[in-house]
N, C-alpha and C positions, 0 to 999 in steps of 0.2 A: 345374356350374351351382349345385347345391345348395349345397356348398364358398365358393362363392365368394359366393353370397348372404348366408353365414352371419356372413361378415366386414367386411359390410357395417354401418355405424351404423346406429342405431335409426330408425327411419320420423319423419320430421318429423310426422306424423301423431299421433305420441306428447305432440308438445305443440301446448300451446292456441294454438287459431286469434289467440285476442285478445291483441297486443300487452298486457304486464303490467304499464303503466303505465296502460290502461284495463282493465283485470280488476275493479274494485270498481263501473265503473260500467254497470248493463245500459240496458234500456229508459229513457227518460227516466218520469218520473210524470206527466206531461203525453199522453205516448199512453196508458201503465195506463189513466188517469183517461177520457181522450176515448173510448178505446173501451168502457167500463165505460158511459159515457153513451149510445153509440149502441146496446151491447147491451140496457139495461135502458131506453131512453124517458127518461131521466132529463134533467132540465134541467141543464147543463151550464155552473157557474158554478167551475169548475175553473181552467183554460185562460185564460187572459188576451188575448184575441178580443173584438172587437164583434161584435156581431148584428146592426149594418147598416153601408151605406160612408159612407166620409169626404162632405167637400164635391160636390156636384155639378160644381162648376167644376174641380174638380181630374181627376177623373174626364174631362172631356169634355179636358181639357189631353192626359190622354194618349194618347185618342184622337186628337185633332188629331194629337198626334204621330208616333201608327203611320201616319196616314194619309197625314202629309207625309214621311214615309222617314226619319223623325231617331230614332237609336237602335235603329232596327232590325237593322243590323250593329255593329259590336263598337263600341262607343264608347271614349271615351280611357278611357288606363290608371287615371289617379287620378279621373277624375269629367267630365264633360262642364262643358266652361266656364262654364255660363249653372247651374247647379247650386252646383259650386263658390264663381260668387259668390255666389247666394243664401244659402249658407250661412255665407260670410264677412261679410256685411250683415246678416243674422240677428242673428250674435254680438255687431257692433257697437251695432245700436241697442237691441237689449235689455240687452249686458251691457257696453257701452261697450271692448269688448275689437276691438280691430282682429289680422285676418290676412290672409295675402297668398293670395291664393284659388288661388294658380298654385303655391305653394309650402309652404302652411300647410294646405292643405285638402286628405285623400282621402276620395273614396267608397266606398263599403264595402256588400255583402251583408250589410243589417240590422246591427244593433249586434254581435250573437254571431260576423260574421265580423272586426269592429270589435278585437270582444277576441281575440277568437282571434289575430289578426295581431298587435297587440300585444304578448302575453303569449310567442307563438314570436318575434317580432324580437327582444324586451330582454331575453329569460333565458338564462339557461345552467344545464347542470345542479347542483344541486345550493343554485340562489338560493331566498331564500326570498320570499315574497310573504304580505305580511299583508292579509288580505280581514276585512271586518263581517260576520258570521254573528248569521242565518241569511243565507245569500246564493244569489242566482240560480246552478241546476246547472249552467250550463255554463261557469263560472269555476273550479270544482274539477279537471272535466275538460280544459279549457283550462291550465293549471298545469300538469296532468298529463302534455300531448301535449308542453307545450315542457319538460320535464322537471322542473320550478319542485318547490319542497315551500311547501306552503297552511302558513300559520299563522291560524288563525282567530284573532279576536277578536269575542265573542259582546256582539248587543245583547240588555238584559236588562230584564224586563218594571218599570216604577218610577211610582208616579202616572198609571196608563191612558195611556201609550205605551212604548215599548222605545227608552230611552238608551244613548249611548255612554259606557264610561266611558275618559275621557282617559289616564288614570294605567294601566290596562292595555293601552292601545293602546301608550302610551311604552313598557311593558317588554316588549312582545311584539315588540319591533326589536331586532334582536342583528346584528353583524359580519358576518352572512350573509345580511341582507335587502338587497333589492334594490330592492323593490317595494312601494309602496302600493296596492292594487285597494280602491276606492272606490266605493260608489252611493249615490248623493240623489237625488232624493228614493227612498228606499230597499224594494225590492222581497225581501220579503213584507212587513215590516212597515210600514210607510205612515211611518216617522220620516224627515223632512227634518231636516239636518245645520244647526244653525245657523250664524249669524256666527260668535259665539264658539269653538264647538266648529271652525269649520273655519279659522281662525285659527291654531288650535292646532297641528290638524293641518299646518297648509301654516310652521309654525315647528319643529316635528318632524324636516319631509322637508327644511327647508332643514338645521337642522342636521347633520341624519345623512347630508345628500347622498343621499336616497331621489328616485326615481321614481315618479310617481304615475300610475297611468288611471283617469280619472272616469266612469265610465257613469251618464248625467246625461237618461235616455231619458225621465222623466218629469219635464224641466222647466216644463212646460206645466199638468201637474197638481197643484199646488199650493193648500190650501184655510186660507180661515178668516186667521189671524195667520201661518203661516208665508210666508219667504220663500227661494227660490230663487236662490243664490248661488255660482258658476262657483267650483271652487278656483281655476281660473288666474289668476283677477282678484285674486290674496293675493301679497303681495310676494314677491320669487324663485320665485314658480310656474310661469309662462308661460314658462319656456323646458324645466320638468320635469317637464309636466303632458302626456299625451293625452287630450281630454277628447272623448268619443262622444255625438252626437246623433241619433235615430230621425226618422224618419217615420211610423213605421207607429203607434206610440204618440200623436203629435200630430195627425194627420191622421188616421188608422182607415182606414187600408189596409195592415193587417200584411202582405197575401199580396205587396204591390211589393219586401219586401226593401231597402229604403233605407238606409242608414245613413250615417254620414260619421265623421271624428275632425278635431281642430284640435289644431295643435299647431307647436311651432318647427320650422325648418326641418330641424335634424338630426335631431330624433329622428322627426321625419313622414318623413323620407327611408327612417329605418332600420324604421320600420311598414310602410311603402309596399315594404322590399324581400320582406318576410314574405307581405304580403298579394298580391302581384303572382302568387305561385306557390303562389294557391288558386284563389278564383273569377275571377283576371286583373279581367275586369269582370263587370257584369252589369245588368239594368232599364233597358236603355237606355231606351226611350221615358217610362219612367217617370222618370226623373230628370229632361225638362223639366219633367215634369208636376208633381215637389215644388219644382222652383225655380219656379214659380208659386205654391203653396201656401206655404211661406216669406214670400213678399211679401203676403202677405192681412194685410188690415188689421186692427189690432188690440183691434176687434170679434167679429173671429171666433174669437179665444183666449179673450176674455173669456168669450164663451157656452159655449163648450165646455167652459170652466174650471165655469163656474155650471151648466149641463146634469149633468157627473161629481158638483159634490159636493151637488146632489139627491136621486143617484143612492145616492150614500152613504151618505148619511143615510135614503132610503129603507131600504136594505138593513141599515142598522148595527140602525136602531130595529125591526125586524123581527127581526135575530137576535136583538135584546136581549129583544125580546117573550115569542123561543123559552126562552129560556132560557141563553144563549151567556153569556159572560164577553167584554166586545167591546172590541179598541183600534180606535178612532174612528182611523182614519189623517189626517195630515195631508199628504200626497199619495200619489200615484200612483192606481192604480182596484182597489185589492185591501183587503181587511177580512180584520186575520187575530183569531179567535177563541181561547177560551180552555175547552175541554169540561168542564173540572171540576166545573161547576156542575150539568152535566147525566148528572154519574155517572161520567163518562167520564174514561180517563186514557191511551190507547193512538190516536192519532190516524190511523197505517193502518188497524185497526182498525176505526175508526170512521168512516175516509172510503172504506172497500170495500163498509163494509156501509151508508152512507147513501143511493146509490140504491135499495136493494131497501125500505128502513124508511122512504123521509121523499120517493124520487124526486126527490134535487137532488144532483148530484156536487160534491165541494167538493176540496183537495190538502192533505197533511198536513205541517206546515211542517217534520217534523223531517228529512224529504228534503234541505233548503238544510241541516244541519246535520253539521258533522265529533262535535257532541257530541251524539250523537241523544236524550238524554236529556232535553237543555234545551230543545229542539223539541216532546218528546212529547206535552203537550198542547194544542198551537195546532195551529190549524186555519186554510186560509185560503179566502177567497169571491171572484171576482170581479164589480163592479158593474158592469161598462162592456157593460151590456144594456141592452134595452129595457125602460120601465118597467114594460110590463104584465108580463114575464117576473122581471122581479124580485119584483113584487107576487105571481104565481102559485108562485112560488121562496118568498119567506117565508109562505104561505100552509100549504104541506107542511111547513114547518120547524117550525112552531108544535105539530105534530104530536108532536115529539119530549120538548116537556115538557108535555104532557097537556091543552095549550089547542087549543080550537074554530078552526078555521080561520077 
């Protein structure tokens, strides 16, 4: 027995549990951070969560609906019909874009399963995929599970927002790109893409014959002169574009998991065969409950729209008070910072040790960054709390450059 054990291979045990196409990525900095907040009492503007729910009628929608038995068992594969159209009538009358909601439309576990299905349907290994860095973590690791290799292209801080520059997006496409990975209005940095710049882009991906998916989950959030503009609405897009929209971002009920993608019929076909063999479905009763919330009239954006960038401004003029270096975003509900002003040059650092010094958790942008360098001193905040926690939140901050709360 000894003998023969001896000539046995080495114990699987000898290698790492983790698949080594996720080896670089551990915990997210969103749990670091939340639980840093619940250990320390800290106010908790990390995390990109509200601190109260959406519409009440939304709410009471999908009650109705547990109640009346819809959704309670597995619902259809791509989205329950009354969903589907919602969100293909969404698309039209905001962005005058028609799809065929039977065909054009899947529903999706929040946007993150949104791209994940995406990003495992149209890669193969060894494609490349050019993303705006700094960018949301689960696109790195999304890349990573469908084997893709990320090529960042960094937005850079220029006149108090963070631009794209067109001329490095063109040369960072070579023979082996596949893929465009897209966000606008753009999470951490608050820069919405404009006409021009996305123009550009969408004559790029015609020329090179690229692929595009737009994660578009804060088109609702949009402030001040900017505007929110669909790539697929740019000539030769709409049939090369999957473009992802949220719920839980426009309505504030992150915990329903909503998401959807619009897209042509083939390449929604070939999302729809990735995404079928993850979460198959999911939210059922909640998905009447957003094709209700879809149809709310367009009142209830507006407010919501003017409610966030209150909020913003609340919070900007607060950090700025602190002492912070501040990009004013022009969407989304995040404020990302700049520490230098306040000595500081190391942003983990600075956001491990901010609940114990100041009791407010904040996320250090160099996390969304392949070049951790150029992240290392932003910092970022989210505003999509209540006011009085926001006023209580730059109350403690002020703390940090030597002013009286």
């Amino acid at each position: 027995m000894t003998a023969m054990t001896s000539m046995r291979p080495a114990s699987s045990s000898a290698r790492p549990l983790l698949n080594r196409r996720l080896a670089e990525f551990g915990t997210t900095i969103f749990a670091e951070m939340s639980a840093l907040a619940v250990r320390t009492g800290a106010i908790n503007l990390g995390q990109g969560f509200p601190d109260t729910d959406g519409p009440e009628e939304v709410r009471e929608a999908a009650v109705r609906a547990l109640r009346d038995g819809r959704g309670n068992q597995y619902p259809p594969g791509p989205g329950v019909p009354e969903l589907r159209a919602a969100v293909a009538a969404h698309q039209h009358r905001r962005y005058g874009l028609s799809y065929d909601p039977d065909t054009e439309v899947l529903v999706t576990a929040g946007a993150t399963e949104a791209i994940a299905a995406s990003l495992l349907a149209l890669l193969e290994p060894g494609d490349e995929v050019v993303a705006l860095e700094p960018y949301y973590d689960s696109y790195a690791a999304c890349i990573a599970m469908a084997g893709g290799t990320r090529v960042p292209v960094t937005l850079r801080p220029h006149e108090g927002a963070f631009r794209l520059d067109l001329d490095e997006l063109r040369d960072a496409v070579t023979d082996r790109t596949r893929l465009l990975l897209l966000n606008t209005p753009h999470n951490p940095t608050g820069t919405v893409l404009s006409r021009a710049e996305l123009s550009a882009i969408a004559e790029l991906a015609v020329e090179r014959d690229l692929l595009v998916v737009t994660d578009e989950v804060y088109e609702h959030l949009v402030f001040d002169e900017a505007e929110h503009v669909p790539l697929a609405s740019f000539p030769g897009m709409r049939e090369r574009t999957a473009t992802i929209g949220s719920a839980g971002k426009t309505f504030s009920f992150t915990g329903w998991k909503v998401g959807w993608i619009t897209a042509a019929p083939a390449l929604l076909t070939a999302v729809r065969s990735a995404k079928q063999y993850l979460t198959y479905v999911s939210a059922g009763p909640f998905q009447y409950a957003i094709a209700e919330a879809l149809a709310l009239p367009d009142s209830y954006f507006t407010a919501y729209r003017q409610d966030m960038r209150a909020k913003r401004d609340l919070l900007a003029a607060g950090l700025e008070e602190a002492g912070f270096g501040v990009y004013r975003p022009a969407g989304t509900y995040f404020v990302t910072t700049d520490i230098r002003p306040l000595g500081e040059e190391d942003g983990f650092a600075f956001c491990r040790a901010l609940p114990e010094r100041a009791g407010v958790v904040a996320v250090p942008n160099a996390v969304f960054y392949d070049h951790r360098e150029a992240g290392a001193p932003f910092v970022r905040f989210a505003f999509c709390k209540r006011a009085a926690v926001l006023e209580d939140a730059v109350g403690r901050l002020k703390a940090l450059g030597g002013r009286a709360a």
